[in-house]
C-alpha positions in Angstrom: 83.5 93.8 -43.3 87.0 94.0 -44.0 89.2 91.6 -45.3 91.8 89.9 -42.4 94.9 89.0 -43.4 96.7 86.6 -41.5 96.5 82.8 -40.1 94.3 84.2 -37.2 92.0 84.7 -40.0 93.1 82.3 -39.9 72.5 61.5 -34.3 70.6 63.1 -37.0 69.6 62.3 -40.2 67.5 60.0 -42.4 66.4 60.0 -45.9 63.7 62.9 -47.0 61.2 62.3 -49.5 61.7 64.3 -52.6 62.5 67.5 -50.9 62.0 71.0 -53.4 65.6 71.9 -52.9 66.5 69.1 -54.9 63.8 66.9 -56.1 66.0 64.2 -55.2 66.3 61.9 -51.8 69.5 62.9 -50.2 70.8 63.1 -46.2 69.3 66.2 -44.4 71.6 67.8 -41.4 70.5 70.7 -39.4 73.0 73.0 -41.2 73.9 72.9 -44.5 77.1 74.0 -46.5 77.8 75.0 -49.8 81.2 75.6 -50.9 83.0 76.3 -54.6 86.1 77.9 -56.1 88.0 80.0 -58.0 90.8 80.5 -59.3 91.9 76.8 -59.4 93.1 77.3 -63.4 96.4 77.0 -64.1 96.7 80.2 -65.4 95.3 82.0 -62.1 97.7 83.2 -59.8 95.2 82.9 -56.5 92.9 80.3 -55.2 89.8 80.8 -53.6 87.6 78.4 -51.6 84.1 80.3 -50.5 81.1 78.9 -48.9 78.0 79.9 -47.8 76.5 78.3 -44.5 72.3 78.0 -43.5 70.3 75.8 -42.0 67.8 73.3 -44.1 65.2 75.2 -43.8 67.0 78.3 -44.8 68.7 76.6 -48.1 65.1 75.1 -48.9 63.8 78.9 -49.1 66.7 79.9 -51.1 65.9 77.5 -53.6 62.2 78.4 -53.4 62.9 82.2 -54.6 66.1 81.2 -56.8 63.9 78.8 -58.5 61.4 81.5 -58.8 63.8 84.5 -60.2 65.1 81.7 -62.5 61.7 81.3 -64.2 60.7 84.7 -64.1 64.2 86.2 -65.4 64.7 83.4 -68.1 67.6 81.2 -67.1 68.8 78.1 -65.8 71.6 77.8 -64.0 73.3 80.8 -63.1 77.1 80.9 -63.4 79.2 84.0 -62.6 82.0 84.2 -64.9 79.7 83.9 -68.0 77.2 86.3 -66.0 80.1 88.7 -66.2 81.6 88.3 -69.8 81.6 90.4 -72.7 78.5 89.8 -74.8 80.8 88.6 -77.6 81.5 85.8 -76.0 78.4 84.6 -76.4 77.0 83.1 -73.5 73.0 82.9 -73.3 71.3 84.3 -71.7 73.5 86.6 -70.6 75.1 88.1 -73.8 71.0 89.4 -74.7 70.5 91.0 -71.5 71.5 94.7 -71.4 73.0 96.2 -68.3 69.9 97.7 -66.7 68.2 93.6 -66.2 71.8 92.1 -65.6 71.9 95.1 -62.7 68.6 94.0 -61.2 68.9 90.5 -61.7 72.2 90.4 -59.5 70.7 92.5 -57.2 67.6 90.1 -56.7 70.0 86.9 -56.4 72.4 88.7 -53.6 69.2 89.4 -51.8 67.9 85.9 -52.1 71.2 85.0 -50.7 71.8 87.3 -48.4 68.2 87.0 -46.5 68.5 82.9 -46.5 72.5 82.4 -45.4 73.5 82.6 -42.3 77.6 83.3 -43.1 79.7 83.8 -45.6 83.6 82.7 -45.5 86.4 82.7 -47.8 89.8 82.3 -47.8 92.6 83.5 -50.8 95.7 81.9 -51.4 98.3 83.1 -53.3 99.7 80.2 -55.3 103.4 81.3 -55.1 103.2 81.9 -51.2 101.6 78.6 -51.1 104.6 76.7 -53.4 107.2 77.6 -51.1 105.9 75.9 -48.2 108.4 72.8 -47.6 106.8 70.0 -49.1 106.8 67.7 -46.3 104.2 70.4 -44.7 102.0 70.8 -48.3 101.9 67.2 -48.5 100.1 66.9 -45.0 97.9 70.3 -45.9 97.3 69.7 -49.2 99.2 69.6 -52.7 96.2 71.6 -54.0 96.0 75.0 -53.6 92.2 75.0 -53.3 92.5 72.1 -50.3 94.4 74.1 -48.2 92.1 77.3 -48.8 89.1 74.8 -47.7 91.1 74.0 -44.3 90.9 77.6 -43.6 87.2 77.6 -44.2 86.7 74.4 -42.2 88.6 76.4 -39.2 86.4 79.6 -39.6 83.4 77.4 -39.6 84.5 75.7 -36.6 85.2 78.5 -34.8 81.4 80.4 -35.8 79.9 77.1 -34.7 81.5 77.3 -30.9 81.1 81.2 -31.0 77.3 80.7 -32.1 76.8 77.8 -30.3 76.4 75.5 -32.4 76.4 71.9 -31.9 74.0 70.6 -34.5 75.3 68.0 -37.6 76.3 69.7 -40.8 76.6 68.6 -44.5 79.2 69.8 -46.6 78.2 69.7 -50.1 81.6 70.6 -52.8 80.8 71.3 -56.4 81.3 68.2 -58.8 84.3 66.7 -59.3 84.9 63.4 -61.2 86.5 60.8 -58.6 89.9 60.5 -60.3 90.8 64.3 -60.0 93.3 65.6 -57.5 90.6 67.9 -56.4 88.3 65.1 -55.5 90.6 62.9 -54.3 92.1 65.5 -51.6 88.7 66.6 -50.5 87.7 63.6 -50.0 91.1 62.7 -48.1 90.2 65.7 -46.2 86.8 65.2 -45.4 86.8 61.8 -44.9 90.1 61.9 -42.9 89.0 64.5 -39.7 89.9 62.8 -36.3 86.8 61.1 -34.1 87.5 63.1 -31.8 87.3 66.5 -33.5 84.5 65.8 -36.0 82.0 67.4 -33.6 84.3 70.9 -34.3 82.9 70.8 -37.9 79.1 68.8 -37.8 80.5 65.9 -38.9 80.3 63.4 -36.2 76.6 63.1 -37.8 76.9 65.2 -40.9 79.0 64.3 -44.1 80.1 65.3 -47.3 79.3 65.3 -51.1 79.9 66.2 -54.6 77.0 67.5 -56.2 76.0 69.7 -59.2 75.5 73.3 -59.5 72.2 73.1 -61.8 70.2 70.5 -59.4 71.9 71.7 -55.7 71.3 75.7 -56.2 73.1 76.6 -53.3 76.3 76.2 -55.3 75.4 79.2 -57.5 75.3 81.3 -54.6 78.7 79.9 -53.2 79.9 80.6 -56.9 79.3 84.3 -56.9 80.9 84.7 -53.6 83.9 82.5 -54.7 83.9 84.7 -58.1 83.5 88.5 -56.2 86.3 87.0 -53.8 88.9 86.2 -56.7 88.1 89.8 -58.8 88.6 91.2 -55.5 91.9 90.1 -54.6 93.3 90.5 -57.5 92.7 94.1 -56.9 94.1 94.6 -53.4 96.8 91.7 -53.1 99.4 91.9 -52.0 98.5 95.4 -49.6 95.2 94.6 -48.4 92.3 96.2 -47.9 91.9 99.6 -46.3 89.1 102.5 -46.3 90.7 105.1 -47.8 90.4 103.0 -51.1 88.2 100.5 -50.1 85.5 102.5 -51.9 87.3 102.8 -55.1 88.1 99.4 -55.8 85.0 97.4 -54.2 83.1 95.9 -56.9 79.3 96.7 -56.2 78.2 93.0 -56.5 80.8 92.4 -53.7 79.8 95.4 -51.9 76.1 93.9 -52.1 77.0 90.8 -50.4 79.2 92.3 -47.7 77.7 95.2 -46.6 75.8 94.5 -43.3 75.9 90.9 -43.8 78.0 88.3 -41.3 81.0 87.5 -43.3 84.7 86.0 -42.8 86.5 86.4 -45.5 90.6 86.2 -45.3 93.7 86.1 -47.7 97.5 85.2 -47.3 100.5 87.1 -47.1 104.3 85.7 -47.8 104.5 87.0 -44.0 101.6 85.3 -42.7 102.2 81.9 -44.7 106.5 82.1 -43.2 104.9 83.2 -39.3 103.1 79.6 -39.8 106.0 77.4 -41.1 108.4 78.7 -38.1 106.0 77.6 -35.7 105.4 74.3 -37.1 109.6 74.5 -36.9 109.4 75.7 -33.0 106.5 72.6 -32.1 108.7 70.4 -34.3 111.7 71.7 -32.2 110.5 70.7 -29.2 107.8 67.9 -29.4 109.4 66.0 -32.4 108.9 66.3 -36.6 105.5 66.0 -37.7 106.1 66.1 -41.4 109.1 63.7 -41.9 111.5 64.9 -44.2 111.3 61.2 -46.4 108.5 63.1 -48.3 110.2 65.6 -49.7 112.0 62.7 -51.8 108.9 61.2 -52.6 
């Protein structure tokens, strides 16, 4: 699936006992998602939020067969960038593996994901596009780069539940973040923050949210190597896009693994795209009243 660019891309639960994803008693919805990013380092010039969506049974036979290639392959918690980096940098187990195991080993995980998910979405955001929004709009959207991109997520979740169907709760589970970051606390504003009335949209009228950890909820490694192949990928393509011509030439083949055939949405921002939103925020705000006073923009 090609990447879109634009803004068009733009009561159940209890307690389970011990369950194998985890080993730990945690809230169960009917659907399940994962999300991380990347990007989010000062010294990156896009942010990605990516996410993978299942159901519970789906994620708890993910972790079955992650758990599984884990033992049998000899590691523990799989993380992308180190997967990736030269052997002198000396990650384990990574840097001992030559390229013929660190081929089929990816290949085995992006199978494992690809047969347990049920979709894929990310979204890109150029931090410079993303700075010259007026502040009184950031401030409502999201200081963080990473917030906003998890809006975007949120929207192309919505819109796969009502296109699929969907009406049953989901959990959101975010990779950790210590409670007096940014990150966390926008998330959680976020999250925590969604109208009564248009919680069903995302699962969360009985669903809910969390930060957990990538080595005891496994679903996070997969949502890291999407969020990883997503970043390596724009950095190739932005600002022009995708097209097929050259599609082929600068498609990583761990991306193309997780792409090809597979139900994804995956999006990015343009300078275009980010100024079509702003004017019609202006135009509502022209004709319905301001919803992002300007008193912020001193604040």
């Amino acid at each position: 699936m090609a990447l879109v660019s634009g803004m068009d891309y733009c009561a159940y639960s209890h307690h389970a006992a011990m369950l194998e994803r985890t080993g730990l008693d945690w809230l169960i919805a009917v659907y399940e998602t994962y999300l991380d990013d990347s990007g989010t380092n000062a010294q990156s010039e896009i942010a990605i939020a990516a996410c993978y969506v299942s159901t519970e049974p789906g994620w708890r036979n993910f972790v079955k067969e992650w758990n599984a290639a884990s033992t049998e392959e000899g590691f523990e918690k799989f993380h992308m960038a180190e997967f990736v980096a030269k052997n002198d940098q000396g990650h384990k187990p990574w840097c001992e593996w030559d390229v013929a195991k660190k081929t089929r080993v990816y290949k085995r995980l992006a199978t494992i994901i690809n047969e347990n998910k049920r979709i894929g979405v990310a979204c890109a955001i150029p931090k410079a596009v993303y700075d010259a929004v007026p502040l009184r709009i950031r401030k409502h959207w999201g200081m963080e780069h990473y917030t906003y991109a998890v809006r975007m997520c949120l929207m192309r979740i919505a819109e796969w539940r009502a296109k699929s169907l969907i009406s049953q709760p989901m959990q959101y589970v975010f990779d950790w973040e210590d409670s007096w970051t940014p990150k966390y606390k926008e998330i959680s504003g976020l999250m925590g923050g969604v109208h009564e009335k248009l919680k069903p949209m995302f699962g969360l009228d009985s669903g809910g949210f969390m930060f957990q950890r990538k080595q005891v909820y496994k679903p996070l490694q997969a949502a890291d190597i999407l969020a990883w192949q997503m970043n390596n990928h724009m950095r190739k393509i932005y600002p022009n896009g995708e097209n097929e011509e050259n599609l082929p030439k600068v498609l990583h083949e761990g991306f193309r693994q997780l792409r090809q055939d597979q139900e994804m949405d995956l999006g990015f921002f343009t300078e275009t795209n980010m100024q079509a939103w702003i004017t019609k925020i202006e135009a509502f705000e022209a004709e319905n009243g301001v919803l992002y006073p300007d008193e912020t923009e001193s604040v």
